[in-house]
N, C-alpha and C positions, 0 to 999 in steps of 0.2 A: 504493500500500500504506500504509495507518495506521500510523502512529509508536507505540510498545507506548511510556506513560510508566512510570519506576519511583520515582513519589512515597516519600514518609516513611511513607507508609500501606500500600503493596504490602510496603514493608521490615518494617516490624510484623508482616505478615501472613506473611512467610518466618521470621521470628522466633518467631512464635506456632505455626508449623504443626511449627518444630524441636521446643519446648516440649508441645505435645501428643503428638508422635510420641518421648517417652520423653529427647529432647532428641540426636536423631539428629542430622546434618548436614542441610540442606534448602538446593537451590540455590536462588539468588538470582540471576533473571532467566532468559536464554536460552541460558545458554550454561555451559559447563562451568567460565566462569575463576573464579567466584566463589559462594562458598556460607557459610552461617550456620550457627549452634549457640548457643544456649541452652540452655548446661551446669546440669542439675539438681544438680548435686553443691555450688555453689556460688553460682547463679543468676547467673552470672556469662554475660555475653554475646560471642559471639566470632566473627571478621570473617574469612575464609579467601579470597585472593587468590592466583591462578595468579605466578609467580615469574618473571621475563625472563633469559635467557641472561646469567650469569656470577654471579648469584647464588646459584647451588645451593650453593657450599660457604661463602658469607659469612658472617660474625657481625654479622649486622644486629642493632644493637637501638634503643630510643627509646620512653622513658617520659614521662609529662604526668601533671598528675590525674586519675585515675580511669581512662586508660587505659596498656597496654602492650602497644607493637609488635615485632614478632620473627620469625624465618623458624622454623619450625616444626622440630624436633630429629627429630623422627620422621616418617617418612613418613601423609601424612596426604592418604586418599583417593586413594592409587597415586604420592602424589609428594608433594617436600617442597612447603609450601606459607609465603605471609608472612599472616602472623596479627595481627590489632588486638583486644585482649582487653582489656572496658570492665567494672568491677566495681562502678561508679555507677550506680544506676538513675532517678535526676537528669539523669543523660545521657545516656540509651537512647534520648531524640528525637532530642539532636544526632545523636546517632552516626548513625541514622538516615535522615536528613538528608545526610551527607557519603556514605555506602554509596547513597546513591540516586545521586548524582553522578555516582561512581564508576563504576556499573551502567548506567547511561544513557549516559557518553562508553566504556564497556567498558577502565576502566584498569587497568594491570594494572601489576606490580612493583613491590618493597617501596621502592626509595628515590621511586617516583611517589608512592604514597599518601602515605608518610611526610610528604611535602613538604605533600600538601592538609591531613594535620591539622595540621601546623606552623603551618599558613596562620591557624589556629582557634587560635591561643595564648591568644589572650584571655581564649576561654571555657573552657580547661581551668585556667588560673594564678587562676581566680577573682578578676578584679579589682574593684573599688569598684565598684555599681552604681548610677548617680547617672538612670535611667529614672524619671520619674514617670505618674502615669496623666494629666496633665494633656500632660506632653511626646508619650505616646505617641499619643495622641487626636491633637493636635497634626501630628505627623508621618504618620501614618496618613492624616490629611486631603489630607498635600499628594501624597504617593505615591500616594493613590485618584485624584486627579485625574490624575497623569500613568498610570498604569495603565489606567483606564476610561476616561479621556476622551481620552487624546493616545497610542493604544497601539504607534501607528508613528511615533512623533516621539518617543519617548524616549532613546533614541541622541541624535539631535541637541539633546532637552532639554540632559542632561549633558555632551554634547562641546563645544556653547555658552556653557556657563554660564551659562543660561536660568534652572534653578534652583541656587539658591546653598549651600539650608540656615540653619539658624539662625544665623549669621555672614555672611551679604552685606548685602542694600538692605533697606529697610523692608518692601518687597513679594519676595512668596513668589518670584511668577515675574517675568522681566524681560525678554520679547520686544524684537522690535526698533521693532514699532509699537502692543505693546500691556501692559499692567502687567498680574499676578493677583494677590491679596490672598485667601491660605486663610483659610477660618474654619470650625474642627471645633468642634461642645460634644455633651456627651454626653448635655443634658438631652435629653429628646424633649418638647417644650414645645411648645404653638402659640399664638400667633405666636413663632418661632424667634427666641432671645435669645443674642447673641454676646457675648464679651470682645475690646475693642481696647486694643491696649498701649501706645501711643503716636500722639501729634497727627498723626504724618506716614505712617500708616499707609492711612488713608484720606483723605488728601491727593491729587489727581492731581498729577503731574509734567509733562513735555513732551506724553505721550502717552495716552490714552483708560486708563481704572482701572475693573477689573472686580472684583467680590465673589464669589468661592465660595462659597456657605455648603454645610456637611455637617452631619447629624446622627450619630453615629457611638455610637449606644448601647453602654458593654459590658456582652459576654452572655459567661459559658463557654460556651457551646454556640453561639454567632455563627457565619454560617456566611465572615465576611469575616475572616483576622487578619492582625496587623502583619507576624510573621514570616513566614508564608507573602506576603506581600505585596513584601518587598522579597526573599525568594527568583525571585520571577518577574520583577520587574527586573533578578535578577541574568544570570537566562537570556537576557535580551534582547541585555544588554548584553558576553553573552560569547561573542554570535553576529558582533562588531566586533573590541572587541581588549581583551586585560588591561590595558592602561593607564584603559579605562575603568570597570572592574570598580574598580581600585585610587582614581579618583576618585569612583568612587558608596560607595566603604567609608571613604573619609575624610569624606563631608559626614554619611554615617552617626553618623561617631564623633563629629561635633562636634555633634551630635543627640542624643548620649548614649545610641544606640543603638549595643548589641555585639554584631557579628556571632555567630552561634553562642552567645550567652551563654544557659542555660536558662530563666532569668525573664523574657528577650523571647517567650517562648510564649503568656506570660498573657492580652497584648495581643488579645481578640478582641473583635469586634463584630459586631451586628448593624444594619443600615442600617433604620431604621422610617419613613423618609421619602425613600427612594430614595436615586438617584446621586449628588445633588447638584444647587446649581440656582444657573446664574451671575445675579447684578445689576450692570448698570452702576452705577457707582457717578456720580451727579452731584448740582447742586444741589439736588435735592431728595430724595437720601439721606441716611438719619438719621445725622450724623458730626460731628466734633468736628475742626479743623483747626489750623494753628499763627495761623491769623488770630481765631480764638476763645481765645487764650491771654491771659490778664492782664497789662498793663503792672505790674501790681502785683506786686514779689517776692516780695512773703509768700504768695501765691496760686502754687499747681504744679498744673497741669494733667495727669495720668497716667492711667492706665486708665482707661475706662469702659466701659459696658456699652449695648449698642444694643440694640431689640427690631425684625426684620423684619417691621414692621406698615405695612399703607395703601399698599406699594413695588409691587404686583403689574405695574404698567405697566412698572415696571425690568426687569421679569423678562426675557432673551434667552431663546426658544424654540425651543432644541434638542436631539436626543435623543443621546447617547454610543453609539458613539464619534462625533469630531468630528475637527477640523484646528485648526492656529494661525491659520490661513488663513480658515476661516471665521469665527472669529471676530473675527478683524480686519475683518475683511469688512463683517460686520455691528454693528461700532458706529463703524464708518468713518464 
């Protein structure tokens, strides 16, 4: 039997159908625990969850920005019900977002929910947003890779610490017999022109050094984006265990990515050059290493800019998904 998903977008569309139907209730999913309302009186949107034994007569409450939780004073729908009522329309994705969760593992009671938006503090307390579109291109490249290309070795990418995030080694990823070195730009150029940020980036180490390159055009209308992108590693990762979930949201944060925060939505692309396309990286890729650095101190070697030209022999040929294993394999 087929698995019914209840994405951001099915939740829109229980929201939209409340809002056209005079702003009636409209269940949400398959089952009676949970139903929507988008109140025309105030276009205010509202979350209705079946209630767990001992909460009927409680004084649940718990306020954030833009939203507030509560058991409902009146009978509502033949029974008291716990209510998430969001007056942000800045926040009708997240919301969205956390009600599709909810609906897909079928949670129910109010100090359960309470607890998953608590989880989202970040993005209700409004914190600094330090995302650039330069970070987010960035990070999108190295999560496409593990997503498209490693999509049953992501567990073990972050149980490893395979990948580190922008605080470990020079290189993105750090197998045990082999390096990867992301590189996302947004131009869509031909021949494909990267930014390297330092001499030891594309330096080998002990073991074989491979180049990612991505093109990661942004488009609004992309049909690839950030956020939904580290959503589906979240699912991967919460089919193992929440310690994992809690380690893929810390390399997040030192990413400068926040979870649930609204303006990681912006993040979309459209890929104009495909999946991606590994190169060995050896002596005869275009790089800059710390044996090319100046004895001279007045002379600092930093960024610079490579153009993927004349490399096509580098190229490894294969299609995603893939393994760690093959391609260890094949620059063994």
């Amino acid at each position: 039997m087929t698995e019914i998903i209840y994405d951001e977008y099915a939740i829109e569309g229980y929201f939209e159908h409340s809002r056209s139907s005079d702003g009636n209730y409209s269940v949400a999913g398959n089952t009676d625990n949970h139903f929507v309302q988008h109140r025309l009186s105030d276009e205010h949107r509202l979350f209705f969850s079946s209630i767990v034994e001992g909460e009927e007569e409680s004084d649940i409450f718990w306020e954030s920005r833009g939203i507030r939780c509560y058991i409902s004073p009146n009978h509502i729908l033949d029974e008291r019900r716990f209510v998430v009522e969001c007056c942000e329309p800045a926040y009708f994705s997240m919301m969205n977002r956390l009600i599709s969760n909810i609906i897909q593992q079928d949670i129910i009671g109010a100090e359960n929910i309470i607890s998953i938006f608590k989880a989202e503090r970040l993005f209700w307390s409004g914190i600094t947003n330090n995302m650039t579109h330069e970070k987010a291109a960035g990070l999108f490249g190295e999560l496409y890779l593990m997503w498209r290309w490693f999509p049953n070795e992501i567990i073990g990418i972050i149980q490893n610490q395979w990948w580190t995030g922008p605080n470990g080694s020079d290189k993105d990823f750090n197998f045990d017999n082999l390096q990867i070195e992301v590189k996302t730009t947004m131009a869509n150029t031909t021949p494909i022109q990267h930014i390297v940020s330092n001499l030891n980036q594309l330096q080998n180490d002990s073991v074989p050094l491979l180049l990612f390159s991505l093109v990661a055009r942004p488009d609004s209308g992309g049909s690839q984006s950030l956020s939904n992108l580290v959503e589906e590693i979240f699912r991967v990762l919460e089919t193992e265990s929440e310690e994992l979930n809690d380690s893929f949201s810390e390399l997040l944060s030192n990413a400068d990515y926040i979870v649930g925060h609204p303006s990681m939505e912006q993040y979309k692309y459209s890929l104009p050059q495909g999946d991606g396309t590994f190169f060995i990286v050896d002596e005869g890729f275009p790089r800059l290493t710390n044996d090319d650095d100046s004895s001279d101190n007045r002379i600092h070697i930093e960024t610079y800019k490579i153009t993927l030209d004349g490399i096509d022999h580098l190229i490894i040929d294969l299609n995603a998904p893939t393994t760690i294993i093959s391609l260890e394999e094949t620059v063994s």
